[in-house]
C-alpha positions in Angstrom: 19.9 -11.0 -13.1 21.0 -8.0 -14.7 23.0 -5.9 -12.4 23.4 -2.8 -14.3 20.1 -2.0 -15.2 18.7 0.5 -17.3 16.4 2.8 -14.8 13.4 4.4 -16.7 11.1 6.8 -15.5 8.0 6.4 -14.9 5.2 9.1 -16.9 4.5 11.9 -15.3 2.0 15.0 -15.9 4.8 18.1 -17.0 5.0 20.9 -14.8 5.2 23.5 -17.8 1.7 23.2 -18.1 0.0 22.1 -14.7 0.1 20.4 -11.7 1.3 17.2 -11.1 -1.9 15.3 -10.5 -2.6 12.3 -7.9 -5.7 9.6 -9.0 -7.2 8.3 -4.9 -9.4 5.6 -5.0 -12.3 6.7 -2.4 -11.1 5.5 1.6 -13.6 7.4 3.2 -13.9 10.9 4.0 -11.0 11.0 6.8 -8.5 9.1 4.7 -9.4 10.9 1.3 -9.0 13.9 3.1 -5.2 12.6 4.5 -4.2 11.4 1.2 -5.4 15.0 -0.2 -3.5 17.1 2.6 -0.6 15.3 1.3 -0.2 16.4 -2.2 -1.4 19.3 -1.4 1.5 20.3 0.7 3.5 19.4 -1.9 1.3 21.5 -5.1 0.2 18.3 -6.3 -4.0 18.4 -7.5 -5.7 14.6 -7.0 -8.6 13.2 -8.7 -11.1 11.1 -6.9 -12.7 8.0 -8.2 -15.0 5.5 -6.5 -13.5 2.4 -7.4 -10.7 0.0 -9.6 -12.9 0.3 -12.3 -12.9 3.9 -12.7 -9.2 4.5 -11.9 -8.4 1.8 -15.0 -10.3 3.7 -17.0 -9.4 7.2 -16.0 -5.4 6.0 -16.2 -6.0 4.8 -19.6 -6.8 8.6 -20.7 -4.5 10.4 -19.4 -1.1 10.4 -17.4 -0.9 10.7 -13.2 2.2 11.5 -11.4 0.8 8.4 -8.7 -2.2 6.4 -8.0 -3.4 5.4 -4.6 -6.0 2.6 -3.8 -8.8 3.0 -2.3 -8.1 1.3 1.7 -11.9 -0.7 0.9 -10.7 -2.9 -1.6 -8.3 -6.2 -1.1 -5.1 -5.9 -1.6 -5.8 -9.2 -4.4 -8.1 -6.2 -6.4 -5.5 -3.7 -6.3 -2.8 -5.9 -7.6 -4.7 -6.8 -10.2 -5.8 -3.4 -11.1 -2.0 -2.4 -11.1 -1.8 -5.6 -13.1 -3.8 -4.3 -15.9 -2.6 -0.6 -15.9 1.1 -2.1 -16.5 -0.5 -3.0 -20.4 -1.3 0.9 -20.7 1.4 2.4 -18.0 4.2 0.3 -18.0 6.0 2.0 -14.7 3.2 3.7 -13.1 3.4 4.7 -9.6 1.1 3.0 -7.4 0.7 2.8 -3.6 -1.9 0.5 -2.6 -4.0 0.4 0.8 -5.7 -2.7 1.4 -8.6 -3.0 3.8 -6.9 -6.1 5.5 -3.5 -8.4 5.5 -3.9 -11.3 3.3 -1.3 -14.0 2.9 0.7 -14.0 -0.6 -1.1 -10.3 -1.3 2.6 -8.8 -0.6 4.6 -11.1 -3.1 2.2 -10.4 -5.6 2.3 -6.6 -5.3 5.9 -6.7 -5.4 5.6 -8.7 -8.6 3.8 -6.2 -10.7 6.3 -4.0 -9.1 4.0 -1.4 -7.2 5.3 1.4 -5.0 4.5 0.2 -1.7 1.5 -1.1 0.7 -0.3 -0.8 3.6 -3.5 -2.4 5.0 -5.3 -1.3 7.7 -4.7 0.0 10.2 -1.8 1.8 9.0 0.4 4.7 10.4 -0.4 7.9 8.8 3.5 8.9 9.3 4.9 5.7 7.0 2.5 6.4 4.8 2.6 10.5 4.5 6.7 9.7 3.8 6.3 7.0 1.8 4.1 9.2 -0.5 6.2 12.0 -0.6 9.0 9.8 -1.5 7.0 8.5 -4.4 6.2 11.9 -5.3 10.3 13.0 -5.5 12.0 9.6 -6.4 12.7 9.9 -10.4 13.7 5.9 -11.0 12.4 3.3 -9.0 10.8 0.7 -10.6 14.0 -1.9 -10.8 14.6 -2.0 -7.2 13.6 -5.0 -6.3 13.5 -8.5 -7.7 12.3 -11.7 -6.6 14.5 -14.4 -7.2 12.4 -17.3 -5.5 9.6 -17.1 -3.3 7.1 -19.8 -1.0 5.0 -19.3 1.5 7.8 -19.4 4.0 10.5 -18.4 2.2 11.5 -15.9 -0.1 15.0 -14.6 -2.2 15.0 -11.0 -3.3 17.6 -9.2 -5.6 17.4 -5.2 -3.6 19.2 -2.4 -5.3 21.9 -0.2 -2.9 19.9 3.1 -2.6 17.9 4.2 0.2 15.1 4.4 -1.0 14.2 0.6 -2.1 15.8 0.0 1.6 13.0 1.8 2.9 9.9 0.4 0.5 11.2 -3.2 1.5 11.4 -2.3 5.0 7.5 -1.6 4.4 6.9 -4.4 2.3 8.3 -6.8 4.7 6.5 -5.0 7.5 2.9 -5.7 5.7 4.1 -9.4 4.8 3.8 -10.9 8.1 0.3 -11.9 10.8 2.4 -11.6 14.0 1.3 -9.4 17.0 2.3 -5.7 16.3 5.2 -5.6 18.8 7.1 -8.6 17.2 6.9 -7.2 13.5 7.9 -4.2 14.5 11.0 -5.3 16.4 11.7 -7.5 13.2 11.2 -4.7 11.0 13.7 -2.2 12.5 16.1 -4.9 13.0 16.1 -5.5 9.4 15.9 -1.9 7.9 19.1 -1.8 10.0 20.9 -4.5 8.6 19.8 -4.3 5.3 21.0 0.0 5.0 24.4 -1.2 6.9 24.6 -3.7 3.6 24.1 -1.4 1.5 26.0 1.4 2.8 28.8 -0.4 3.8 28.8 -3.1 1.0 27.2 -1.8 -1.5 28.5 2.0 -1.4 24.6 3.1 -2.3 25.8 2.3 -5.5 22.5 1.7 -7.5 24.3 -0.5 -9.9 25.0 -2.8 -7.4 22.3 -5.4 -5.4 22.3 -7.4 -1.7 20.6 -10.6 -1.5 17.8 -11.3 0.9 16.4 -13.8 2.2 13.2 -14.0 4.5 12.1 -17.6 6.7 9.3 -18.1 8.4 9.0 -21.3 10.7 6.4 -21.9 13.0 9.4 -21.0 15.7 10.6 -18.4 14.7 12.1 -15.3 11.4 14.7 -16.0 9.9 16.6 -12.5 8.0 19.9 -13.1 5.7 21.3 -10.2 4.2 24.5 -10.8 1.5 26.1 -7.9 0.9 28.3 -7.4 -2.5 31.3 -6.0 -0.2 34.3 -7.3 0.2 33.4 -8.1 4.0 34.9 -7.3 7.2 35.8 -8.3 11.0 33.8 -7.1 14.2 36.5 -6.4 15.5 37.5 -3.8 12.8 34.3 -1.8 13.5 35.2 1.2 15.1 32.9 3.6 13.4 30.1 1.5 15.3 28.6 2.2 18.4 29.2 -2.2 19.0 32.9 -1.1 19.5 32.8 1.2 22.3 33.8 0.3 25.6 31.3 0.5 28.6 32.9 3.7 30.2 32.8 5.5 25.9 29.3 5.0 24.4 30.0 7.4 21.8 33.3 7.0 21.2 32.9 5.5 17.8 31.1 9.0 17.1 34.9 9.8 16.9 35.7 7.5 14.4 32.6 8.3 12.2 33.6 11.8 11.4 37.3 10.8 11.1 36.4 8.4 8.3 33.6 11.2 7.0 31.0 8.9 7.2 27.3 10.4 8.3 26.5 10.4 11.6 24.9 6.9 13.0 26.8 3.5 13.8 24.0 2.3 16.6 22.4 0.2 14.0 24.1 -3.6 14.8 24.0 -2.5 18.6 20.2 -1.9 18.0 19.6 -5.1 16.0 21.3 -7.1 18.7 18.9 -5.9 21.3 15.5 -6.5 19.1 16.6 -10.0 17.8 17.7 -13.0 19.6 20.8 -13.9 17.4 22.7 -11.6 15.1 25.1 -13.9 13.2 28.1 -12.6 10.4 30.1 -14.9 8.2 33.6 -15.3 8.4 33.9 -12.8 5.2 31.7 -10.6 7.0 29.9 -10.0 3.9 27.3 -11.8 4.9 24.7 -11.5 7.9 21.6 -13.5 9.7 18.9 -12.6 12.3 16.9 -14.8 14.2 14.0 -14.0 15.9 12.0 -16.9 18.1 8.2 -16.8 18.3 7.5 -18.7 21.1 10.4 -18.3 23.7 9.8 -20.8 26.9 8.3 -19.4 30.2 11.2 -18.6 32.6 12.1 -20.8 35.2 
C-alpha cells in the first residue's frame, strides 16, 4: 500500500459565485427537513430529488459540495449509485442512509469509498456532526483501505487523522446486528483505542496508517489495532488516567499538561471497563479487545 499518498480534493461548487449546494435524496418530510436545517446553519442551499435516478442524473450536470441518500432506499442501491457517480465524480462526497442494516452493505460502501453511513434508526447528533464534518474536511477520500475482508473478518489500512478515526468508528458501528447496548459498548471501546494509536503511534500524522483488524465469532468481537509507533510499557503511562493510584484519579492530569499533550488520558481506563479483555504486545505497539456475546449465567 502506498503510505504517502497523494490527497485530492474532492469538486466542490466555488464560493465566489454561490452557495455551496447539498443534493438529498427525499427521507420524508421530518428527515428532509433535518438534513436541510443542517446546511443551512452552515449557508449551504440543497437540492431535492425523489430518487437514485434523479440524483445520477442531476450529479452528472453539475458539481455538489455532498450528496445524501435518501433513508428509503437499501444501502445495496446507494452503493451502487455512488458506484456509478465515481465514473462522472471520481471523489464525490456522499453520506448514505439506508432504510435498514444489511450484511456486507458496510464493506461495500467503504469500497467505493463513501463518506459515511447510517440506517435506520439513526441518531440525529452522529449524523448532524458527521455532515458538518463532510461539509469542512478538504481531503478525505484515502483514509481508509481495505486490505482483506470476509464475512467475519476484515483488515483495514486507516490513516492517523481524526477525522477517518471518527468515520470508521461509524462505519464499524453500522457493520454489526447486535443488540444496541453491545455495539455501542464495542464502538466507544474501539474509537478509543483506535485515536490512542493514532495519537500516540501515529502522531496524527496523515502520512502514516494503523492496521485493523475486526472478528466476529459466534462468541464473541474481536478488535486489533497495530500502531506504526515505536511502542511502549504500561507501566510508562503516566499521562493516563490507568496510572493513577486509587487515593489520585487525576493525577495523570498532571502529567498531561507537563508533557503538553491535550487534555484526556481516560480512554484505556474506559476501554477496560466496556470490554472483557484489553490485551498489548510486548512492543506495545500493538493492542487487542475482546468482547464475549454470550457470557454464562452467574452462579
Amino acid at each position: 500500500m502506498d503510505t504517502n499518498p497523494s490527497f485530492l480534493p474532492s469538486p466542490v461548487n466555488h464560493p465566489s459565485s454561490k452557495k455551496p449546494t447539498a443534493l438529498l435524496v427525499d427521507s420524508g418530510a421530518e428527515t428532509n427537513k433535518l438534513l436541510e436545517n443542517i446546511f443551512g446553519e452552515e449557508g449551504w442551499s440543497t437540492e431535492l430529488v425523489a430518487g437514485n435516478k434523479e440524483a445520477l442524473e442531476l450529479a452528472k450536470t453539475q458539481p455538489f459540495g455532498l450528496i445524501v441518500t435518501g433513508a428509503r432506499t437499501s444501502g445495496k442501491e446507494d452503493v451502487e449509485l455512488l458506484r456509478r457517480l465515481r465514473m462522472v465524480r471520481p471523489h464525490m462526497r456522499l453520506i448514505i442512509l439506508a432504510d435498514e442494516f444489511m450484511p456486507g452493505d458496510i464493506l461495500a460502501a467503504i469500497r467505493e469509498r463513501a463518506f459515511s453511513y447510517f440506517s435506520r434508526p439513526f441518531s440525529t447528533e452522529r449524523l448532524s456532526a458527521m455532515i458538518r464534518a463532510a461539509m469542512t474536511e478538504p481531503y478525505w477520500d484515502d483514509g481508509i483501505e481495505i486490505l482483506s475482508a470476509t464475512p467475519n473478518w476484515i483488515r483495514l489500512s486507516v490513516r492517523c487523522d481524526l477525522l477517518t478515526a471518527n468515520r470508521l468508528t461509524q462505519f464499524s458501528r453500522e457493520s454489526s446486528d447486535l443488540p444496541d447496548a453491545e455495539k455501542e459498548e464495542i464502538a466507544a471501546a474501539f474509537r478509543e483505542i483506535l485515536l490512542n494509536a493514532i495519537e500516540h503511534g501515529g502522531n496524527f500524522d496523515p502520512s502514516q496508517f494503523v492496521e485493523v483488524s475486526y472478528i466476529r465469532t459466534r462468541r464473541m468481537v474481536l478488535c486489533k489495532v497495530k500502531d506504526p509507533g515505536q511502542g511502549f510499557s504500561l507501566d510508562e503511562l503516566k499521562h493516563s488516567a490507568l496510572s493513577n493510584p486509587p487515593d489520585e484519579p487525576f493525577r495523570h492530569m498532571r502529567e498531561r499538561e507537563a508533557q503538553g499533550l491535550r487534555p484526556g488520558g481516560f480512554g484505556i481506563l474506559m476501554a477496560k471497563k466496556l470490554v472483557d479483555d484489553l490485551l498489548y504486545n510486548e512492543q506495545g505497539n500493538e493492542v487487542m479487545l475482546v468482547k464475549h456475546l454470550d457470557k454464562p449465567a452467574a452462579g
